[in-house]
C-alpha positions in Angstrom: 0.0 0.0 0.0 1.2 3.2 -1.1 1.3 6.2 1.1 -1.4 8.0 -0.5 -3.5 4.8 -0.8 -2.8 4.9 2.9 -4.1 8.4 3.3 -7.0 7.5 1.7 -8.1 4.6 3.2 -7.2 6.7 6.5 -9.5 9.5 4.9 -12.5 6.9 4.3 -12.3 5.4 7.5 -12.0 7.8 10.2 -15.3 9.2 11.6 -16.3 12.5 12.9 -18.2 11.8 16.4 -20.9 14.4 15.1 -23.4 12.4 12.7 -25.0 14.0 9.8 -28.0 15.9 10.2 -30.2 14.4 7.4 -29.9 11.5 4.5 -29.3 14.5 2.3 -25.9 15.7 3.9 -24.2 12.6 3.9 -24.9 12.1 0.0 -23.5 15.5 -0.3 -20.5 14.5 1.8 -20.0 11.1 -0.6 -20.0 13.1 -3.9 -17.8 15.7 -1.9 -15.4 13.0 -1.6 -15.7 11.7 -5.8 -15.4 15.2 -6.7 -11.8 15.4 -4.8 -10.2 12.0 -4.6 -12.6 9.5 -7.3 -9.5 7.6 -9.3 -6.8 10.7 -7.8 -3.9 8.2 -7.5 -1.7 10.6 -9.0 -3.0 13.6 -6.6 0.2 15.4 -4.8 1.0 13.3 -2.1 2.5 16.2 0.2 -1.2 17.6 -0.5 -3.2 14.4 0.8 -0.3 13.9 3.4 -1.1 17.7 4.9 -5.2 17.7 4.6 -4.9 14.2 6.3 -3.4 15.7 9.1 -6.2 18.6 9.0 -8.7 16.0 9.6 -7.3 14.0 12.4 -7.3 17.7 14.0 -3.4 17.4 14.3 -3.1 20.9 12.8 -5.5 23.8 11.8 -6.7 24.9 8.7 -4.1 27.7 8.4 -1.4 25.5 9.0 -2.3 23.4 6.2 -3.0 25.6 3.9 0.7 27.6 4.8 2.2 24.0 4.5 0.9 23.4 1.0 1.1 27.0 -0.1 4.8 26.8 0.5 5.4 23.4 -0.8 4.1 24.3 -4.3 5.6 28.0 -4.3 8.8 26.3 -3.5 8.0 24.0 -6.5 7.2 26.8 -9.0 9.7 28.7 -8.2 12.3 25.6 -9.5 10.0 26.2 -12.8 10.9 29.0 -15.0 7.9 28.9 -17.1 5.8 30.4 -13.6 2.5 29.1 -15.4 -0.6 30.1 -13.9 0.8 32.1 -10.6 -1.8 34.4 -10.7 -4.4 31.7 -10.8 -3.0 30.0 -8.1 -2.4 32.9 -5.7 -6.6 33.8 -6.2 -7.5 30.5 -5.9 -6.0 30.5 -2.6 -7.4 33.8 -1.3 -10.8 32.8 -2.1 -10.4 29.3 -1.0 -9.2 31.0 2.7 -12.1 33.0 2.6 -14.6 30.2 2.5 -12.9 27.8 4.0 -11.5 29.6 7.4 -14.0 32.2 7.3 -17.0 31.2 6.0 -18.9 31.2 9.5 -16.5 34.0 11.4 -17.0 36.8 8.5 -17.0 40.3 10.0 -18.8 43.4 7.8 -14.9 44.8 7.6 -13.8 41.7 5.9 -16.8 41.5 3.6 -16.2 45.2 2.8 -12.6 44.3 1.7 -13.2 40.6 0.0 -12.1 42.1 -3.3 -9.0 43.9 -2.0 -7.7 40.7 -0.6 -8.8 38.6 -3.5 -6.6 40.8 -6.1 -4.0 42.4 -3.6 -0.7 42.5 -5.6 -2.2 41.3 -8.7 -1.1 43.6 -11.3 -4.3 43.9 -13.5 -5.9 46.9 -15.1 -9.3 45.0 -16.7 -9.6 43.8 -20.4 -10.6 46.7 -21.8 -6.7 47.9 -21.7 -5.8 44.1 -22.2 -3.3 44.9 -25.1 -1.8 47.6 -23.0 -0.9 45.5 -20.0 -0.2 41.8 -21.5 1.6 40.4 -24.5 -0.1 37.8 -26.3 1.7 34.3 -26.3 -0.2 31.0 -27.4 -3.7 31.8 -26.9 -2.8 33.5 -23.5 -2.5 37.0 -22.2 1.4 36.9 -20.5 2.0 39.8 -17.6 5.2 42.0 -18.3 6.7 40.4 -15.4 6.1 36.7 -13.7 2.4 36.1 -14.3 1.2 34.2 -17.2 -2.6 34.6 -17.2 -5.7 33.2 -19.4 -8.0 35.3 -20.9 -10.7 33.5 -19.1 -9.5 34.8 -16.2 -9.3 38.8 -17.3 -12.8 38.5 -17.7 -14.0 36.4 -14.4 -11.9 39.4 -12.8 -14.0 42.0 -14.5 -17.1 40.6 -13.8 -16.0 40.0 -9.9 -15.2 43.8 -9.2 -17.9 44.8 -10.7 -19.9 42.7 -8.0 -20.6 45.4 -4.9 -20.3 42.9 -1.6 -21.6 45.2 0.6 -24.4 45.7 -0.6 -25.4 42.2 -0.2 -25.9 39.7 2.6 -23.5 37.6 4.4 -24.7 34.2 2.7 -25.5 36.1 -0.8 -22.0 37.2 -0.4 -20.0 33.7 0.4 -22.4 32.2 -2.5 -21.3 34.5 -4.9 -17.2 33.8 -4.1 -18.0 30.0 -3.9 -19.2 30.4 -7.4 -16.2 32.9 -8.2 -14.2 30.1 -6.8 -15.8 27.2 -9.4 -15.0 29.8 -12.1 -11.4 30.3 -11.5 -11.1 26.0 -11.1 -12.7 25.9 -14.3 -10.2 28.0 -16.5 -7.5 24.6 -16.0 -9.0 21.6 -15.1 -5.6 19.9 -14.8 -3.9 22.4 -12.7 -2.8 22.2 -9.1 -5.0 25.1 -7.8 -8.0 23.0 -9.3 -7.1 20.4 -7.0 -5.8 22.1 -4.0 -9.1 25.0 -3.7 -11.2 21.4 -3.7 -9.8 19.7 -1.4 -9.1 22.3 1.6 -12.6 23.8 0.6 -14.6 20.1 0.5 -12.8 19.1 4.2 -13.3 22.5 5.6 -16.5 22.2 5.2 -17.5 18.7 5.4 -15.9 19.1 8.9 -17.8 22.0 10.1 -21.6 20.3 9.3 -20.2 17.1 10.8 -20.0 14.9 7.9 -19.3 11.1 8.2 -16.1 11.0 6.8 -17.0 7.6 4.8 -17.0 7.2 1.0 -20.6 5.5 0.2 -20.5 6.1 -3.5 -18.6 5.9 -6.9 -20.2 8.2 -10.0 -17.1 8.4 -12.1 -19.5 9.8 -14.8 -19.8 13.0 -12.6 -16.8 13.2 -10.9 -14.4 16.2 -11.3 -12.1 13.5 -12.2 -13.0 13.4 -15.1 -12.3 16.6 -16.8 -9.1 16.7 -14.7 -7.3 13.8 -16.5 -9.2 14.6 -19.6 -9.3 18.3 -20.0 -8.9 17.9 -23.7 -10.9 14.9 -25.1 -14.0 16.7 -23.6 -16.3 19.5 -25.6 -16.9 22.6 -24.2 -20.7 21.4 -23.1 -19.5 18.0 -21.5 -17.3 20.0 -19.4 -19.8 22.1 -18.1 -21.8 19.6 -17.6 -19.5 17.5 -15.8 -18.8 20.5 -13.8 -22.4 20.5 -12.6 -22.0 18.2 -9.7 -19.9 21.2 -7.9 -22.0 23.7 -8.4 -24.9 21.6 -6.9 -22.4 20.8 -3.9 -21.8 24.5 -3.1 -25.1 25.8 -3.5 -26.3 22.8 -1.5 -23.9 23.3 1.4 -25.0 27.1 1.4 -29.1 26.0 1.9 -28.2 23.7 4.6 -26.3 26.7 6.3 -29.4 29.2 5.9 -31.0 26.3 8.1 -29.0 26.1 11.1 
């Protein structure tokens, strides 16, 4: 048995003493667990390694995430192309957002979701797109370290324009888990795809009380799928087989208007 084999079978097995409240939250806690480890015996090791330690409570959430954060920084760093950077630094704001938090938000933090989401990211919106990027293979490239997708100029764009404080606290952590699905959608393959999923899918599985047991096997919907296929797939099976997360967040956000 390998040592991520290990982790998962440690992952499927280990309980939390809290029960689920309802039939319906421990289905969403099994497709929780497809859409993150379904046929993932290639995922990161040092990644399953850290968020196993997260669940057996051994360390916190922030620890984890610094732990990962630096692992794969350290790794990109050794990579000269810097691919994606910009990606993965948002996806990890918004991922600490939801996932530490989600249930601790205060109105100054809500006020200033968008300054921490694009702090340091040197963007100045798609309308001056030829201005601030040169165009290399399909992508937009920063003058500088961050290579960046189109995609993503425009999921920017639309984000500021979205006024937070104008909205509730729930209508507000809806609309970033949604942001979040967005930005794990521009590369299905890619390491923030994975990482945002996992940290956000524990973080909260652990906070309704989830049974941490893995009931069910729908390869046909997992996020597997367009992970290891980002390419074989058409533009409408992808979003289709991107579905099954959407349903999860929006799900998770109805059970917490209930408590």
């Amino acid at each position: 048995m390998n040592k991520f084999t290990q982790y998962t079978h440690d992952f499927n097995s280990y309980q939390i003493l809290t029960e689920p409240h309802s039939a319906q939250n421990k289905a969403i806690w099994s497709l929780a667990v497809n859409l993150v480890f379904e046929n993932s015996a290639d995922f990161n090791g040092y990644a399953a390694a850290v968020a196993h330690e997260h669940i057996l409570n051994n360390i916190d959430i922030d620890k984890a995430q610094r732990a990962i954060e630096s692992h794969y920084t350290s790794e990109r760093n050794m990579n000269v192309n810097k691919e994606s950077s910009a990606l993965d630094i948002i996806c990890m704001r918004a991922v600490h957002i939801l996932s530490y938090k989600a249930f601790t938000l205060s109105p100054a933090l809500f006020a200033n979701i968008q300054n921490i989401l694009f702090e340091n990211i040197e963007y100045k919106g798609s309308n001056s797109i030829e201005d601030s990027f040169h165009k290399s293979n399909h992508q937009y490239v920063f003058i500088g370290t961050h290579k960046i997708d189109k995609r993503l100029c425009s999921l920017i764009d639309s984000e500021k324009a979205f006024v937070c404080d104008k909205c509730s606290p729930n209508q507000c952590l809806e609309h970033l888990a949604l942001f979040a699905c967005d930005l794990l959608s521009i590369k299905t393959h890619d390491f923030a795809h994975r990482l945002a999923s996992l940290i956000f899918v524990i973080q909260y599985a652990r906070t309704f009380g989830f049974n941490l047991q893995h009931h069910v096997s729908d390869t046909n919907n997992s996020l597997n799928t367009i992970m290891h296929k980002p390419n074989a797939l058409s533009d409408k099976r992808a979003e289709q087989n991107l579905l099954p997360m959407y349903r999860f967040l929006s799900t998770l956000f109805l059970i917490k208007a209930r408590f």
